[in-house]
KEGU-972568 format. One record per residue (C-alpha): x, y, z; residue in one letter. Coordinates in steps of 0.05 Angstrom, whole numbers, plus 32768, in hexadecimal, padded with zeros to 4 digits. Each point is the difference from the previous one (the first is absolute). Layout:
BEGIN
XYZA
...
***
This chain:
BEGIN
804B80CE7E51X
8006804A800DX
801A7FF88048X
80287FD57FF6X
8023801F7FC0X
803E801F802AX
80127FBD8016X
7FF67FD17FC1X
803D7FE97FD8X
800880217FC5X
7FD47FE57FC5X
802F7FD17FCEX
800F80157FBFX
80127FCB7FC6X
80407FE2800BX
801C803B8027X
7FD07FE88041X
802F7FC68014X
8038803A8012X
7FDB8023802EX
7FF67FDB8032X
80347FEF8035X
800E7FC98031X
800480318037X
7FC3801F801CX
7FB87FFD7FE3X
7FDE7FFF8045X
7FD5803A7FF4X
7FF87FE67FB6X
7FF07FB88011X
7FCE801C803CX
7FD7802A7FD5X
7FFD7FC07FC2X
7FE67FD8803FX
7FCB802F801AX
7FE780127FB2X
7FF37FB38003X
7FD880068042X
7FD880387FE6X
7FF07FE87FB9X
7FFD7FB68015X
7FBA8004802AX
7FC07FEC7FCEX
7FDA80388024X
803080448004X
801A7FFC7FB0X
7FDB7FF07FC5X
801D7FCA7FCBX
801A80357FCFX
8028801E8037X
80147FC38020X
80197FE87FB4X
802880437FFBX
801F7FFF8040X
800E7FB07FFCX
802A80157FBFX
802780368018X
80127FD08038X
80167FC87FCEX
802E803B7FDEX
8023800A803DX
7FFF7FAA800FX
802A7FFA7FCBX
803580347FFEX
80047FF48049X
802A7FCA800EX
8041801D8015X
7FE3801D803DX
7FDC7FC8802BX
7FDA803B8024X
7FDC80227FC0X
7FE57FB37FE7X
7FF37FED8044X
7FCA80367FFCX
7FF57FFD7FB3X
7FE77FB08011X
7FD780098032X
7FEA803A7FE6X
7FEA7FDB7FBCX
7FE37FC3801DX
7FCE80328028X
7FE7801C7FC5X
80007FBB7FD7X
7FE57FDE8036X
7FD67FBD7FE8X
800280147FB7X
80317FC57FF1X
802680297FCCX
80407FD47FE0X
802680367FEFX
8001801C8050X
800D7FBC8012X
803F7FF77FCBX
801E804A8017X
7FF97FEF804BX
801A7FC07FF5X
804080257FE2X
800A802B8038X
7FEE7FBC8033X
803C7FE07FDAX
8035803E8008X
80097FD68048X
7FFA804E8023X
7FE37FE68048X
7FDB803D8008X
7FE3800D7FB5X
7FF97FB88000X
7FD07FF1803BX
7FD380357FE1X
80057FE37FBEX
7FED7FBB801DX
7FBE80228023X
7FF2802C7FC8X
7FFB7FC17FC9X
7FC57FE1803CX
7FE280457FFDX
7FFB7FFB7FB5X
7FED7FB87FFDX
7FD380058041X
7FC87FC18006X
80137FEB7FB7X
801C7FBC801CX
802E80007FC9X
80347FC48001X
7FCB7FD58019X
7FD47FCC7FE2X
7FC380297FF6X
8008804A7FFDX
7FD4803F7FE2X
8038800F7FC6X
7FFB7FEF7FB0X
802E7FC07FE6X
803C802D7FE2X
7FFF80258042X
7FF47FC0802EX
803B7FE67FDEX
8038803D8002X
7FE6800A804BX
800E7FB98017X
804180077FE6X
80098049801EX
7FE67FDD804EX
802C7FCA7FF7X
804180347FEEX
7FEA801D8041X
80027FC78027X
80437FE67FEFX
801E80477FFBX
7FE780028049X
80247FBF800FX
8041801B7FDCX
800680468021X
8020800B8042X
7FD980458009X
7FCC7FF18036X
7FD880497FF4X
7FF67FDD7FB3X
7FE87FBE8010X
7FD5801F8035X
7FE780277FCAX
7FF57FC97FCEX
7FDA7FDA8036X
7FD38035800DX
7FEF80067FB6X
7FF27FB07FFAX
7FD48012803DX
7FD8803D7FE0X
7FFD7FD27FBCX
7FD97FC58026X
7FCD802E8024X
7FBC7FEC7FFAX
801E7FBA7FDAX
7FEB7FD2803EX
800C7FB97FEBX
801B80137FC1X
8042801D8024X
80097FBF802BX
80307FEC7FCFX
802F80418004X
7FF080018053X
801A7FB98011X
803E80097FD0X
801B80488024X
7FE57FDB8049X
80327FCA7FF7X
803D80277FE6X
803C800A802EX
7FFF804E7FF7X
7FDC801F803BX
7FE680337FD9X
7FE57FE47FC8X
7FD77FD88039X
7FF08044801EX
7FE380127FB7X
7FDE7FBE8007X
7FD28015803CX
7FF8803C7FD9X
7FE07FDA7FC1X
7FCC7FD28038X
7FEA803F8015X
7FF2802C7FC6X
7FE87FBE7FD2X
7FD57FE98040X
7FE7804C800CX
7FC27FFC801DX
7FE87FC07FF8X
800C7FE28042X
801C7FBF7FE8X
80147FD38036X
803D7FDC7FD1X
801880498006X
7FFB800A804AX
80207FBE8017X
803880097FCBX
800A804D801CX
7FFA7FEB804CX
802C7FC77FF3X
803080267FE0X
7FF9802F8039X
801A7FD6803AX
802E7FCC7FD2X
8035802F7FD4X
8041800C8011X
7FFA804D7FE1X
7FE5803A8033X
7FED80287FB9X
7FD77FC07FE9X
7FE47FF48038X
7FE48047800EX
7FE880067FBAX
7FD57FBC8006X
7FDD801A8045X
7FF380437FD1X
7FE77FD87FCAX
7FBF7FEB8030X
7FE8803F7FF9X
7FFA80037FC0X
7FE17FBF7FF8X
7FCA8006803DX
7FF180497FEEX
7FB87FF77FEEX
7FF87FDF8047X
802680238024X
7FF47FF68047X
80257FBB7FF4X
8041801F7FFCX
800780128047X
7FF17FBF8016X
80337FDB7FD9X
803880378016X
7FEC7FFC8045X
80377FD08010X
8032801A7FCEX
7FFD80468021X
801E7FDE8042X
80387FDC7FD1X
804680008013X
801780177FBFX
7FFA804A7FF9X
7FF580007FA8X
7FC17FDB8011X
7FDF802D8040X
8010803A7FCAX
7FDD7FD97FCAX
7FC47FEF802FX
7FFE804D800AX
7FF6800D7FBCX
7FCF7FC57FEFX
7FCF80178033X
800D80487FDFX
7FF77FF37FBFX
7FC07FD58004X
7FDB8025802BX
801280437FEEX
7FCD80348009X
7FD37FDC8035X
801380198042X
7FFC7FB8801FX
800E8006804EX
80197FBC7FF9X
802B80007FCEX
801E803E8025X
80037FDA8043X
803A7FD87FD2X
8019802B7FEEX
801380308041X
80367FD2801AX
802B7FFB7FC4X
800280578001X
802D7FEF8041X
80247FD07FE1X
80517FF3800CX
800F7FFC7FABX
7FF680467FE6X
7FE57FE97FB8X
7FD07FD78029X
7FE3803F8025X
800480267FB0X
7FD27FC37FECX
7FD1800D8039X
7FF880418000X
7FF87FFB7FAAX
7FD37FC08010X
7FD980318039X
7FF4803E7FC8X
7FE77FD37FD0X
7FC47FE6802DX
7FF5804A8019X
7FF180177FB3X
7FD5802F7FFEX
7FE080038048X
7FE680378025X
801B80108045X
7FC27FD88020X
801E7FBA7FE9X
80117FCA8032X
7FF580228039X
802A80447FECX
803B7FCC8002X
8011801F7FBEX
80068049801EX
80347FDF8025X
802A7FD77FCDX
8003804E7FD8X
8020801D8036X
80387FC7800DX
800480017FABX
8018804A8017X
802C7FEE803EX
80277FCA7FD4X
800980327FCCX
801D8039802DX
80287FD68025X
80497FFA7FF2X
800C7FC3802CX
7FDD7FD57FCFX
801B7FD87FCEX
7FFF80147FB9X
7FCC7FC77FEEX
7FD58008802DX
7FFB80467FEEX
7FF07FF57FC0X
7FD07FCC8011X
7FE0803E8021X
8003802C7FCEX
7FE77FD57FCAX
7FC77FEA8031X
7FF0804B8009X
7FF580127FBCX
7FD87FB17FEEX
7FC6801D802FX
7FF7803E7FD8X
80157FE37FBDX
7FD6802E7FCAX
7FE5802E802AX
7FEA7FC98028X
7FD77FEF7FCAX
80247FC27FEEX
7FFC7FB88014X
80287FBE7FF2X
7FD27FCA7FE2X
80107FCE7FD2X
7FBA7FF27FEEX
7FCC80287FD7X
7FBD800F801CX
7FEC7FC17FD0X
802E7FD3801BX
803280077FCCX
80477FF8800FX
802780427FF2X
80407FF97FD4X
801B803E8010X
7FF780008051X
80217FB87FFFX
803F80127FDAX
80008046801BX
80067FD98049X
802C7FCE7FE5X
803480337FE1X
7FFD8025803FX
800E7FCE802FX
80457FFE7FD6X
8013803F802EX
801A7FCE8030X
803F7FF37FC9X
7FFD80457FD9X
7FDB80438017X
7FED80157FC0X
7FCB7FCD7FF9X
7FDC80288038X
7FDE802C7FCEX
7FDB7FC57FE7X
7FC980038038X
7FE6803C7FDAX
7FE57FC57FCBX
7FDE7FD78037X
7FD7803A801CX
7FB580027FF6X
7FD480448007X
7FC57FF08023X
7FC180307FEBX
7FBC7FFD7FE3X
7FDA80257FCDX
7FC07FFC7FDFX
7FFC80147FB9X
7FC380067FD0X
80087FEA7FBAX
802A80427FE4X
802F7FE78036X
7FF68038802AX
7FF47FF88048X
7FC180298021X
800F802B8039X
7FBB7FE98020X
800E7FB28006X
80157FF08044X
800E7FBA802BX
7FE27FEA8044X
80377FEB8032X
7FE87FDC803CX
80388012802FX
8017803E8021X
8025802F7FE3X
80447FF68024X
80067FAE7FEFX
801580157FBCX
8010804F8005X
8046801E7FECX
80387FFF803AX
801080438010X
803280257FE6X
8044800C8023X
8006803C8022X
804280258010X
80098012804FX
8002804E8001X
80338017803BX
7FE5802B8031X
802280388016X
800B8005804BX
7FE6803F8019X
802780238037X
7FE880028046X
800880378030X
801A7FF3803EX
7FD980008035X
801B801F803CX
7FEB7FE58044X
7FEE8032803BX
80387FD78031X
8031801B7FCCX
7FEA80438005X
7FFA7FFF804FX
804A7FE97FF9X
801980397FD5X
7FE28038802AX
801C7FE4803EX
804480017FE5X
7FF5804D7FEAX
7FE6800D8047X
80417FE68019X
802B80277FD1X
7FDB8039800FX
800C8002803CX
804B7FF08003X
800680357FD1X
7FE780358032X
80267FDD8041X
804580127FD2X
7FDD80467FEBX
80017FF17FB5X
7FC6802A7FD7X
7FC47FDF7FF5X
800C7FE67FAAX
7FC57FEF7FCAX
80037FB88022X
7FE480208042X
7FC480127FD7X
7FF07FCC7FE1X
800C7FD7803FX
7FCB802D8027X
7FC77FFD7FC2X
80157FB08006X
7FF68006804AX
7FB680217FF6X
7FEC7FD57FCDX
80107FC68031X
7FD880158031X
7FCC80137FD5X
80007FB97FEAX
7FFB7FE4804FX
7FCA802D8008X
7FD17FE17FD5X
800D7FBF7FF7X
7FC27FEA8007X
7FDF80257FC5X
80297FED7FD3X
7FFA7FBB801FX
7FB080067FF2X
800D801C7FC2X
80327FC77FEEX
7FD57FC98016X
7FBA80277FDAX
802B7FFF7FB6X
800A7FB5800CX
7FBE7FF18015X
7FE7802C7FBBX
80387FD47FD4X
7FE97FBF801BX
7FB480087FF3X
801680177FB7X
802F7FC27FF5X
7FC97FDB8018X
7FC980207FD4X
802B7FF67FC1X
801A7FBB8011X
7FB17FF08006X
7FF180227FBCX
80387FDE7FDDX
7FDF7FB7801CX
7FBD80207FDDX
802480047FC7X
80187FC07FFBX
7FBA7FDC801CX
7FEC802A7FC8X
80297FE47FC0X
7FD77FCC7FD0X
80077FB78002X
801F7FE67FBCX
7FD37FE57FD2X
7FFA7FB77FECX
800480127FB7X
800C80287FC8X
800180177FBDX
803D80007FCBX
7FF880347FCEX
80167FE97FB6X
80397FF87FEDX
80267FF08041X
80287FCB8022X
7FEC7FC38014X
802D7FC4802AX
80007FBD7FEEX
7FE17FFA8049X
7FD280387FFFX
7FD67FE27FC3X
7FEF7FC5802BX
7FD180328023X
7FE9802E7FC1X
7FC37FFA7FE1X
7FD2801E7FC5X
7FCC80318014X
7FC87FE87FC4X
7FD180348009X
803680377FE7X
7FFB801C7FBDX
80437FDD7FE6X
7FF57FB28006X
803B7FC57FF2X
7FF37FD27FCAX
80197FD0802BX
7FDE80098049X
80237FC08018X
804B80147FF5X
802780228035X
800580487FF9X
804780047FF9X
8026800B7FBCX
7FDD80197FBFX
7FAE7FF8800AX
7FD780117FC6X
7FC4801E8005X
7FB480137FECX
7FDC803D8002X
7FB87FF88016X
7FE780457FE6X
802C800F7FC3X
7FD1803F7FE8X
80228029803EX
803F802B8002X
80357FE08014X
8045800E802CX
803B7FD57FDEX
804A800A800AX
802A7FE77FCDX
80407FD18010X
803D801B7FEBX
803E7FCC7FE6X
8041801B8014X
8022802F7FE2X
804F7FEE7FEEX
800480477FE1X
801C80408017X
7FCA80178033X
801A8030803AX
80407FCE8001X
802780068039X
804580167FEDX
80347FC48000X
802F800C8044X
804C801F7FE7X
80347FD47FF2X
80307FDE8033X
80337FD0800DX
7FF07FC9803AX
80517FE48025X
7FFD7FBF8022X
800A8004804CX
80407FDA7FFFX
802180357FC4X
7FF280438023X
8012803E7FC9X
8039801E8012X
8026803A7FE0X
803B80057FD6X
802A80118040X
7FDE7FC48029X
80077FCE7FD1X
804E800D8000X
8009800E8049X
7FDA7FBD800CX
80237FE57FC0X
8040800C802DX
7FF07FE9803BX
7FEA7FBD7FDCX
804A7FF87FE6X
801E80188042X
7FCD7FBE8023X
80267FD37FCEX
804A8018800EX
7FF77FFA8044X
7FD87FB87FFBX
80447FED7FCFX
802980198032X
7FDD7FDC803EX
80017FC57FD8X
804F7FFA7FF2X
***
């Protein structure tokens, strides 16, 4: 909260809190609400108390807020990131205030916010996880939401209430088919869009085929380009604990006419088999990045990143050495259209999300389905409607690592991991380096001895028309003659220098030669990479690269499990407890003032199309604007 003090809205105060804030504005204000959600709202960065503090300051500002769509815009998202799942009434009742204030912008993120809250609680249905007072006020709360979302003619809202309806049912499978097939058959394209949504996240996982035939069907059959690219999206979520499926079923849909679903395809294959480096799934991929539809080519190259997660240079064939530097080409390049670019630039910083220490997967290492990864992936995909919701990725990302720790839960330095593959599969690309300009060095000129034979020839022939007309012999006579000696010195031994000449080659060559042949030494010389390694503890560990790790059992530091993969947290044994031991301790982290970096000086941000102009500007072009419309009146009578 420290950093981003200079830009939060002043803190509310009693009655007196209402009057400060304006409808005008609140950018800065509503930013920095949002991004104290994002922080706070992960299970892992903040602890409870902190999360509980910062969800109530947000709350303050929720409801104070409502005159500026901007501020609450931030202030709900912002508090259903740090309620997220707890199911708290109260939230739900002051979102549903702000939802009903029929702002578009507030209200989409009010509609979101109350699924964030409510999120896998399946509340409205038959069965759900809630009390009976609670079941009771929340069925009536979803069905206020429904019709609200049948009465409103704001499309960002209804959008928004879909998308909570969809975050409510995740998880809910069968028990959501009620909810699905009502918002499937309603006229409203959207709430059909929040429809394929709700298969998705209440199928997660499980692979149902009533849930794939509904999606494909849905795919190819609706009259909607938004519904229909949400249900090819929704297979990926469905499929994404067997994932190679999902190519094959977008195979054909990539080739499709319609350009909503060849971006859709793009991200399905993305999305479910993100972080493998499949050659195939890349092979897909690489005609769509040449694509005529620029959001098609910003899919592809999204779609590309996401398979590329967290590969070394080595991968495919060094075909991903390759897709980097065309990432860079599309960024530079001013001929390219503003999508694409930021297809590019987003794609650029997916590969080396965290440090490139990050992964998406919407699975645990046990199989579990991740809550946070599918809603995080879900709210993102929103981006297509409203850039905002890009910032919601940061909830889907996983860190991929392992460490062993003893029972004090602290990890000793001494444990390490066999991999059985070479070191480069699964090492770290290298690091970008900037091009240093070299400076050209001068060359002399080089005078040739024709031009020299020339100039004394032409001094010779002065000279001596000087002395035919009797004029005094001048410095230039001079320096012709020591010209004149110095050519014939060099006529008189042109064959030394010749020998010379031709020796000082012969010596060059034989050294060129000797180094060239030194320099192959060398590189005969340099040792074959070896087949395996070991990984020091902690470190990171791919998804991938635990397929070929194993436990080394005769080490003093044993897992209690031998059988699990070595990736995650592995507990462990220590075979000779009586010896001294080297243990590093795991530190959480900090949200205190540590070495802070100091927050960047205030500024204020103009829109392209209202360039700041002056006092003098504004009325010179405030006069020319009137001077347009006397002489349009005129033109017109």
């Amino acid at each position: 909260m420290t950093l981003l003090q200079p830009y939060l809205p002043t803190t509310p105060s009693g009655d007196e809190g209402a009057a400060v804030v304006t409808a005008e504005g609140g950018y800065a204000e509503g930013g920095s609400l949002f991004a104290l959600g994002l922080i706070h709202g992960s299970h892992v960065g903040s602890s409870s108390s902190k999360r509980l503090e910062t969800c109530e300051f947000l709350r303050n500002h929720l409801r104070v807020s409502h005159a500026n769509e901007v501020i609450s815009h931030g202030a709900a998202l912002g508090v259903g990131l740090t309620a997220f799942g707890s199911n708290n009434l109260e939230i739900v009742n002051e979102l549903k205030e702000l939802l009903f204030t029929d702002s578009a912008v507030a209200g989409e993120a009010a509609g979101m916010s109350i699924g964030m809250v409510l999120v896998g609680s399946g509340a409205g249905n038959a069965k759900n996880s809630l009390g009976t007072d609670a079941n009771e006020e929340l069925l009536e709360i979803v069905s206020e939401l429904k019709s609200y979302a049948r009465e409103t003619h704001h499309e960002k809202i209804i959008r928004g209430i879909a998308m909570g309806i969809a975050l409510i049912n995740f998880g809910q499978e069968e028990n959501a088919d009620a909810v699905i097939e009502e918002m499937r058959g309603d006229r409203d394209p959207i709430l059909r869009y929040g429809a394929q949504y709700s298969i998705a996240l209440a199928y997660c996982g499980t692979g149902s085929n009533k849930a794939i035939r509904s999606l494909l069907h849905t795919a190819v059959s609706d009259v909607s380009d938004d519904v229909r690219m949400a249900a090819v999206i929704g297979l990926a979520f469905v499929l994404f604990k067997t994932p190679e499926r999902v190519p094959q079923l977008v195979k054909l849909l990539l080739e499709s006419f319609n350009p909503h679903v060849r971006y859709a395809s793009c991200m399905a294959v993305g999305i479910a088999m993100a972080g493998s480096g499949d050659p195939d799934s890349v092979a897909l991929l690489e005609p769509m990045l040449e694509d005529m539809v620029d959001y098609v080519r910003q899919g592809a190259l999204i779609g590309t990143a996401m398979v590329y997660m967290q590969q070394s240079d080595a991968c495919n064939g060094r075909k991903i050495k390759t897709f980097r530097e065309k990432l860079t080409s599309i960024i530079g390049d001013k001929h390219q259209s503003t999508l694409t670019k930021m297809g590019a630039i987003l794609a650029t910083g997916m590969m080396d999300a965290g440090g490139r220490n990050c992964s998406l997967s919407l699975g645990s290492k046990n199989g579990f389905t991740k809550m946070s990864t599918a809603v995080g992936l879900a709210l993102w995909l929103q981006h297509w409607h409203w850039f905002p919701m890009m910032h919601m990725l940061s909830l889907a990302l996983t860190p991929t690592y392992t460490i062993g720790l003893n029972s004090d839960f602290k990890y000793p330095k001494n444990f390490e991991i066999q991999c059985n593959s070479k070191p480069s599969v699964f090492a770290y690309p290298k690091r970008l380096e900037e091009k240093k300009e070299e400076k050209k060095k001068r060359v002399e000129t080089v005078t040739l001895s024709t031009t020299a034979k020339n100039k004394a020839r032409i001094a010779r022939k002065r000279a001596k028309e000087d002395s035919e007309t009797g004029v005094s012999s001048s410095p230039m006579d001079v320096e012709s003659k020591e010209e004149e000696a110095a050519e014939t010195k060099a006529e008189e031994s042109p064959a030394t220098s010749d020998d010379n000449k031709e020796e000082g080659e012969a010596m060059d060559i034989e050294d060129a030669g000797e180094s060239a042949a030194a320099e192959t030494k060398t590189k005969k010389k340099r040792e074959p990479e070896p087949t395996s390694f070991r990984i020091s503890n902690p470190s990171r560990v791919t998804v991938m690269q635990s397929t070929v790790c194993g436990f080394d059992l005769d080490q003093r530091y044993r897992p209690i499990r031998p059988d699990q993969k070595p990736y995650g947290v592995i507990m462990l044994t220590d075979s000779t407890p009586g010896e001294e031991e080297d243990l590093g301790a795991v530190k959480p982290p900090s949200l205190e003032v540590e070495d802070e970096a100091d927050p960047p000086e205030p500024f204020e941000w103009t829109p392209p199309s209202r360039p700041e102009t002056s006092d003098g500007a504004g009325s010179s072009s405030a006069a020319a604007e009137s001077a347009d419309a006397d002489e349009s009146e005129e033109t017109s009578v």
